[in-house]
C-alpha positions as CSV (number, residue, x, y, z in Angstrom):
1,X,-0.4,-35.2,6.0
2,X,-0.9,-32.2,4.2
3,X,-4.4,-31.0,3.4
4,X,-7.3,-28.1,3.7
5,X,-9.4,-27.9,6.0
6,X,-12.9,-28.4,5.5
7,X,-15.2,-25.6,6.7
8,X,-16.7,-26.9,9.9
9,X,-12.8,-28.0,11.3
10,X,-11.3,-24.3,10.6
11,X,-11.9,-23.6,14.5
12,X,-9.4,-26.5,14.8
13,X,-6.4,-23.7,14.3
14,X,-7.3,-21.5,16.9
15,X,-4.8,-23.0,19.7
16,X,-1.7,-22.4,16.9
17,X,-3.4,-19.2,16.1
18,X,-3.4,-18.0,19.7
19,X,1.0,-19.8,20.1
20,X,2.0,-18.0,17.4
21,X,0.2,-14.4,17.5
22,X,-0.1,-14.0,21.1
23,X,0.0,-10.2,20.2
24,X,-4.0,-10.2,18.6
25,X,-6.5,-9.5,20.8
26,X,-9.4,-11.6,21.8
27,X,-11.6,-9.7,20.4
28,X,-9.5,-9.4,16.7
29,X,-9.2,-13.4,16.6
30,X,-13.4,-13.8,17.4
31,X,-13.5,-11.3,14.4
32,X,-10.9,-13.5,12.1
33,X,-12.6,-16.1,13.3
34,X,-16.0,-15.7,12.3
35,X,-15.6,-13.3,9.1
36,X,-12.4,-14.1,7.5
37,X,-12.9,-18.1,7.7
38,X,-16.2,-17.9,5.7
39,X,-14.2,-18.0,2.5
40,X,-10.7,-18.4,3.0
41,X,-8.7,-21.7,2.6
42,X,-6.4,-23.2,5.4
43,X,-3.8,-25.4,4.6
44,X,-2.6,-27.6,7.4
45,X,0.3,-30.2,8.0
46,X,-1.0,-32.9,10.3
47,X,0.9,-35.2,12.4
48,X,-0.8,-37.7,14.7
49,X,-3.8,-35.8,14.0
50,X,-2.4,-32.7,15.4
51,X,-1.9,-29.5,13.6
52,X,1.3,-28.4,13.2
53,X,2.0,-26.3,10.9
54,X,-0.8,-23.9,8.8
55,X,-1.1,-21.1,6.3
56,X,-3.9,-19.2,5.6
57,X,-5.1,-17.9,2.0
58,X,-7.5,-14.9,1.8
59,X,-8.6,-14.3,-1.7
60,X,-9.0,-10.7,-2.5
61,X,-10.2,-9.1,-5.7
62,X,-7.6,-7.1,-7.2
63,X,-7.4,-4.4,-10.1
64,X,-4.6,-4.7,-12.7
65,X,-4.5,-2.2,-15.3
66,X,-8.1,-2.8,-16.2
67,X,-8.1,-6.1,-15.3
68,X,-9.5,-8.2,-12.4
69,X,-8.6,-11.1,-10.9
70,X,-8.4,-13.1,-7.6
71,X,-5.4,-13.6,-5.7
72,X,-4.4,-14.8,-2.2
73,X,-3.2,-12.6,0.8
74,X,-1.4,-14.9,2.9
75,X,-1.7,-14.9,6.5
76,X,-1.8,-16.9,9.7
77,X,1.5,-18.7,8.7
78,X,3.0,-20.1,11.6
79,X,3.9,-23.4,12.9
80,X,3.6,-25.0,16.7
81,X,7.4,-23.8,18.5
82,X,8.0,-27.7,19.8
83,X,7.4,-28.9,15.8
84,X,9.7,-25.9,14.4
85,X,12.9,-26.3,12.2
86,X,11.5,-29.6,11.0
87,X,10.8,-28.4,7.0
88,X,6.6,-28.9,7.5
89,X,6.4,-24.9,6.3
90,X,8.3,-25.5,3.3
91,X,6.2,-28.2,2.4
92,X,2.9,-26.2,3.1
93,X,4.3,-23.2,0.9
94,X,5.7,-25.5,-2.1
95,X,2.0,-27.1,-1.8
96,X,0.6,-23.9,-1.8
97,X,2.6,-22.5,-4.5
98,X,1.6,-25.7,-6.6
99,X,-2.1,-25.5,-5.9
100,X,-2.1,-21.6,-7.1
101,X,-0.3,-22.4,-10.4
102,X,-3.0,-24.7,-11.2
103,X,-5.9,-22.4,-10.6
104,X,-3.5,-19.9,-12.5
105,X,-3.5,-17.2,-10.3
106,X,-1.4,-14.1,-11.3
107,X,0.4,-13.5,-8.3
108,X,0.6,-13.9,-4.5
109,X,1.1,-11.1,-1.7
110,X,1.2,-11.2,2.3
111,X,3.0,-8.6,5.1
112,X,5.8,-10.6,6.1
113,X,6.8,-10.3,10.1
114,X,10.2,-11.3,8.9
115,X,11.7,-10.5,5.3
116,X,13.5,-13.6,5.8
117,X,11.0,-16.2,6.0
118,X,9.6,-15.3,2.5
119,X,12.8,-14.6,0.4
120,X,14.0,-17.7,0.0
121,X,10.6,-18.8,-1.7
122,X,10.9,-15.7,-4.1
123,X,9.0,-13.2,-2.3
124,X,9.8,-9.7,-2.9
125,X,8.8,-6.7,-1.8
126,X,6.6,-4.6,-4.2
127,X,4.9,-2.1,-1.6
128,X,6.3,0.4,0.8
129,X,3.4,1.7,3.0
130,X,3.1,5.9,3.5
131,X,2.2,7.1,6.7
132,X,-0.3,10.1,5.8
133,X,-0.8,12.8,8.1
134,X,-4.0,15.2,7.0
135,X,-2.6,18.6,6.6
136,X,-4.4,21.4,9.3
137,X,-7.2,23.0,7.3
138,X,-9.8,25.3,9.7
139,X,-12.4,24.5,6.8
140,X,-11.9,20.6,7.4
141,X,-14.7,18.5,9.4
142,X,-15.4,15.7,10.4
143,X,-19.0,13.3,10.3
144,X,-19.4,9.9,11.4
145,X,-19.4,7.2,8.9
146,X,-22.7,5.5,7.9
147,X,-22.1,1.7,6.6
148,X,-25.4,0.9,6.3
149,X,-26.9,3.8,4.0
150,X,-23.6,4.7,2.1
151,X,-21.6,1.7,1.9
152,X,-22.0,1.2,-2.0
153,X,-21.3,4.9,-2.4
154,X,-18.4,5.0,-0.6
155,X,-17.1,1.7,-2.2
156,X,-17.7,3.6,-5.5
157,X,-15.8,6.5,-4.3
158,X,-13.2,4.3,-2.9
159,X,-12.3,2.7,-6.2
160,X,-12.3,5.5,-8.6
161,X,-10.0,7.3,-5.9
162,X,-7.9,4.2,-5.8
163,X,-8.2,4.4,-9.9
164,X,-6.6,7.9,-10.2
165,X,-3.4,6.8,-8.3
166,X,-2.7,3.7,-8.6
167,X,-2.9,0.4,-11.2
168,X,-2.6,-2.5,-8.5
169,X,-5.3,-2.3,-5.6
170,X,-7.6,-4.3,-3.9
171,X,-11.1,-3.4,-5.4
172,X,-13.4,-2.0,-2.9
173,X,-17.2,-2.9,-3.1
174,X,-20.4,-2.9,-0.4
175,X,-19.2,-6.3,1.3
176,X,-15.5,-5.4,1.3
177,X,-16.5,-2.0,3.7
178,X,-18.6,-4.1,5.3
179,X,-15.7,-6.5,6.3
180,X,-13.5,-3.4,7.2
181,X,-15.9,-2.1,9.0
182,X,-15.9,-4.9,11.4
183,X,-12.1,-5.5,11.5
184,X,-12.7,-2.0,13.1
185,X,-14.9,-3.0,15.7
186,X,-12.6,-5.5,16.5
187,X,-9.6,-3.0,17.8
188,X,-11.5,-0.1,19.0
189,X,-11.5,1.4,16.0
190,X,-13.3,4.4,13.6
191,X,-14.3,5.5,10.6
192,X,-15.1,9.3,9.6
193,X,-15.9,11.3,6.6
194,X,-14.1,14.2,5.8
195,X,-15.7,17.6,4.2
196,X,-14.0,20.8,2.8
197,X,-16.8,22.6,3.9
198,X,-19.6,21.1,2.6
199,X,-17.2,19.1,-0.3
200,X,-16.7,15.1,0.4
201,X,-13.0,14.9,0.6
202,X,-11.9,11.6,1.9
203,X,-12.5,9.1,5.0
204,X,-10.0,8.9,7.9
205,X,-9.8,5.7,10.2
206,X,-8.1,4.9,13.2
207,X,-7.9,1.9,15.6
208,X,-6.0,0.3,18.5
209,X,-7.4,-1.3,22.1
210,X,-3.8,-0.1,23.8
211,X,-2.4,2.3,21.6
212,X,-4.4,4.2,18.9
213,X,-2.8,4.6,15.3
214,X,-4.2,5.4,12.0
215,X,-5.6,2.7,9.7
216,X,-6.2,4.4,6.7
217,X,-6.1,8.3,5.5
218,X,-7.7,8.5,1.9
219,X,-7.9,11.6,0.5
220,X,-6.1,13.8,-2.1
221,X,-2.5,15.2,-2.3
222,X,-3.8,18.8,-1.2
223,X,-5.6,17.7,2.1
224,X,-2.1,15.2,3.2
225,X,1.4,15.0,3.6
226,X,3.5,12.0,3.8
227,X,5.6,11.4,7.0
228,X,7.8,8.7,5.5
229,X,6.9,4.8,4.2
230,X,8.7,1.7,5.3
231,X,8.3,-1.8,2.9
232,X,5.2,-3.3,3.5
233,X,4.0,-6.0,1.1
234,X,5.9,-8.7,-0.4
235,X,4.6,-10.7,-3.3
236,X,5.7,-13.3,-5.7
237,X,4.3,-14.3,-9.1
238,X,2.7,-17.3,-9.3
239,X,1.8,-17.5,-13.2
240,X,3.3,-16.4,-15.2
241,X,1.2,-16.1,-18.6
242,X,-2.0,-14.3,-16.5
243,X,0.2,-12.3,-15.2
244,X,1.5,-10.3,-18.0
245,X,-1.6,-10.0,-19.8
246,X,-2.0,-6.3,-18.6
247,X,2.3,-5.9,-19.3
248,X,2.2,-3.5,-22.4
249,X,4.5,-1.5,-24.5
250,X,5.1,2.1,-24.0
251,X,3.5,4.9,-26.1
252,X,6.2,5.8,-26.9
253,X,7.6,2.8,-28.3
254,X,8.6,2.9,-32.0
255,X,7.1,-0.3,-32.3
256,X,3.7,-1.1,-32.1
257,X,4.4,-4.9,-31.4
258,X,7.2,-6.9,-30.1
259,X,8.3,-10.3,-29.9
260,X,11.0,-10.8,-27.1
261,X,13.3,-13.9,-26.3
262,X,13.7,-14.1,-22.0
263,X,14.1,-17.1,-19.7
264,X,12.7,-17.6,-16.2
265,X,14.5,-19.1,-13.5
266,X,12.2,-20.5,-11.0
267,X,12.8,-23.0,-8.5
268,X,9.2,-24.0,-7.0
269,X,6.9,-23.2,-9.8
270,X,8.1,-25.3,-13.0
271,X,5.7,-23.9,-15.5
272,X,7.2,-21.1,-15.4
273,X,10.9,-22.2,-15.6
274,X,12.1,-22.5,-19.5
275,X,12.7,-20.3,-22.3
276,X,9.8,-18.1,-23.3
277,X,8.2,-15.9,-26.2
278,X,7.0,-12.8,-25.2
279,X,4.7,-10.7,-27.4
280,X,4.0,-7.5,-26.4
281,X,2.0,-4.7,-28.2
282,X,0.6,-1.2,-26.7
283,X,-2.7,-2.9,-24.7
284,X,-1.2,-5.4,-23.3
285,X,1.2,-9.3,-23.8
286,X,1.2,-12.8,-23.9
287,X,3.6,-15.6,-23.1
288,X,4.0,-18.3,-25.1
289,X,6.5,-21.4,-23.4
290,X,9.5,-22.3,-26.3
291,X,11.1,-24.7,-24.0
292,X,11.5,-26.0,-20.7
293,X,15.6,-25.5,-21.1
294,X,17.1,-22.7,-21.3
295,X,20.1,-22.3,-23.8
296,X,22.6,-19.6,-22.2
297,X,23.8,-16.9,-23.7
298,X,21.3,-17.1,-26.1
299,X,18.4,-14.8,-24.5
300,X,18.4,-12.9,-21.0
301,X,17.7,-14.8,-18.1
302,X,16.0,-13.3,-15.1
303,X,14.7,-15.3,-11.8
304,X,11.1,-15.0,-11.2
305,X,12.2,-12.7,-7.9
306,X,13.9,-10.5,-10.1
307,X,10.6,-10.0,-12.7
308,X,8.1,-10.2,-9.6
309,X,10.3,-6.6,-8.8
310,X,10.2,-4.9,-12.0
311,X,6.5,-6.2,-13.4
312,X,5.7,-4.3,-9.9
313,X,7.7,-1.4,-10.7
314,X,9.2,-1.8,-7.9
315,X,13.0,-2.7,-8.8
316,X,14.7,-2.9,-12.2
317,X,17.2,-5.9,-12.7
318,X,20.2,-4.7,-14.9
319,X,19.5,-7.5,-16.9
320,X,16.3,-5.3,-19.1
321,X,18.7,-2.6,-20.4
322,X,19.7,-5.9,-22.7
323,X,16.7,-7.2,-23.6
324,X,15.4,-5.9,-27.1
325,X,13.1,-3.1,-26.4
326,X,13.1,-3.8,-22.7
327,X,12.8,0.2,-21.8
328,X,9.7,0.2,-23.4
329,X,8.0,-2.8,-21.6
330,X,5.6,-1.1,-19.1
331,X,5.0,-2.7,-15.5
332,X,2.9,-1.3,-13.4
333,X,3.0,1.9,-12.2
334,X,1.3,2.4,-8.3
335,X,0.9,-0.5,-6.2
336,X,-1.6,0.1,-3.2
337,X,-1.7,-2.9,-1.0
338,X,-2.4,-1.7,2.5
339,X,-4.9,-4.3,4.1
340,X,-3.9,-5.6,7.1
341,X,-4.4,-8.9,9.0
């Protein structure tokens, strides 16, 4: 049986929770526990009245070119190690993937533990994390962070930092530092204000009960440098039509509106499999489904994987040098995706 969990039975989880991630501290899962289970949804396979198998979404609000919209990290997915290799993930992630299309959410994302476990459902990576270092400046210091007096500020300051860089974040508001703050607590961890002098220039975290490591470093190019990245994020779009509605033409494009011809190969999500109309103009697009079929040869054909990359700006499939004015279709340029669970 496969079903959520209503909010009183999410406790239920915490023995799979505990199998699976034996790695989170005690004092991380009372966090998770308490805080992230307030709004998230848990999806669950039952057998005998035993969980077996679970997945965990945690909406988050995102920023997309202007736009807002709620989509799912997902966490927590794991299943019991005697009830492995028996297909009850698969059916919680086609489930899942069925119940998102409906309440058309753009797109998906979660921090995969193995690559492998995602990429056959069309996960792809979009994000590879940087590992800031703050560059030594004898005018730099430091002040503990106040929450409780400064938290909208610093959710204000947050976002419009994020806005500079970056066209795909998770916005930041009072409740969302609030959160963070608390993940924090959970691991040791803390939070500090940065000043050029007297000049606010960023907020530095770190956390860790064994080993300590930065959590965050935001501040500008001239106060960091970057120590390498590593992929980070994977994601996978969900629907198709919200999701390009923030997908625009280039300035540059001779044309101030297009109408393109692609098909969409996608195994688990139907309504976006088919043969599709894409209109496109300088503020943004809309997809309109010609048919469920797809005639070949007639149009290019690209897998959902393949678009999830280059809408990201993260990869770009050979196949968009063919499609009619496909250099001047725009994805997103900067994806910041760095929470962690």
């Amino acid at each position: 049986m496969i079903r959520y969990l209503e909010t009183e039975e999410k406790g239920r989880c915490l023995d799979l929770w505990r199998e699976a991630f034996p790695e989170d501290s005690t004092e991380f899962c009372d966090y998770y526990f308490k805080e992230k289970m307030k709004d998230n949804k848990v999806l669950v396979r039952e057998e005998n009245g035993e969980i077996v198998s679970m997945l965990h979404r945690n909406p988050y609000k995102i920023y997309m070119r202007g736009r807002e919209a709620v989509c799912d990290y997902i966490v927590g997915v794991s299943t019991l190690v005697a009830e492995r290799h028996k297909g009850y993930m698969r059916s919680l992630m086609l489930a899942m993937l069925r119940d998102m299309q409906e309440e058309r959410m753009p797109f998906t994302f979660l921090m995969p533990a193995r690559e492998s476990l995602y990429r056959p459902y069309d996960f792809r990576y979009i994000y590879d994390q940087p590992r800031w270092v703050l560059k030594y400046n004898p005018h730099i210091h430091r002040e503990p962070c106040n929450l409780k007096t400064l938290g909208a500020d610093l959710a204000e300051w947050q976002t419009a930092w994020l806005k500079r860089q970056y066209e795909v974040f998770a916005i930041r508001d009072e409740a969302y530092l609030q959160r963070m703050e608390k993940e924090l607590a959970s691991e040791n961890g803390t939070c500090t204000l940065l000043y050029d002098d007297d000049w606010f220039i960023g907020m530095q975290s770190e956390w860790g009960l064994k080993e300590r490591e930065m959590r965050y470093l935001y501040t500008g190019e001239h106060y960091r440098s970057e120590a390498g990245r590593k992929p980070a994020i994977m994601a996978r779009i969900v629907c198709m039509p919200e999701f390009v509605k923030t997908i625009r033409l280039a300035e540059n494009c001779p044309q101030d509106e297009v109408t393109v011809e692609i098909g969409i190969n996608d195994l688990f999500v139907p309504q976006n499999q088919g043969a599709w109309l894409w209109q496109l103009t300088k503020e943004g697009s809309r997809m309109i489904q010609e048919s469920r079929f797809i005639a070949k040869g007639k149009m290019e054909v690209l897998t959902i994987s393949e678009l999830t990359e280059w809408l990201f700006g993260y990869r770009t499939p050979a196949q968009v040098a063919k499609i009619p004015y496909g250099e001047y279709i725009e994805p997103f340029r900067g994806v910041f995706l760095d929470e962690v669970v």
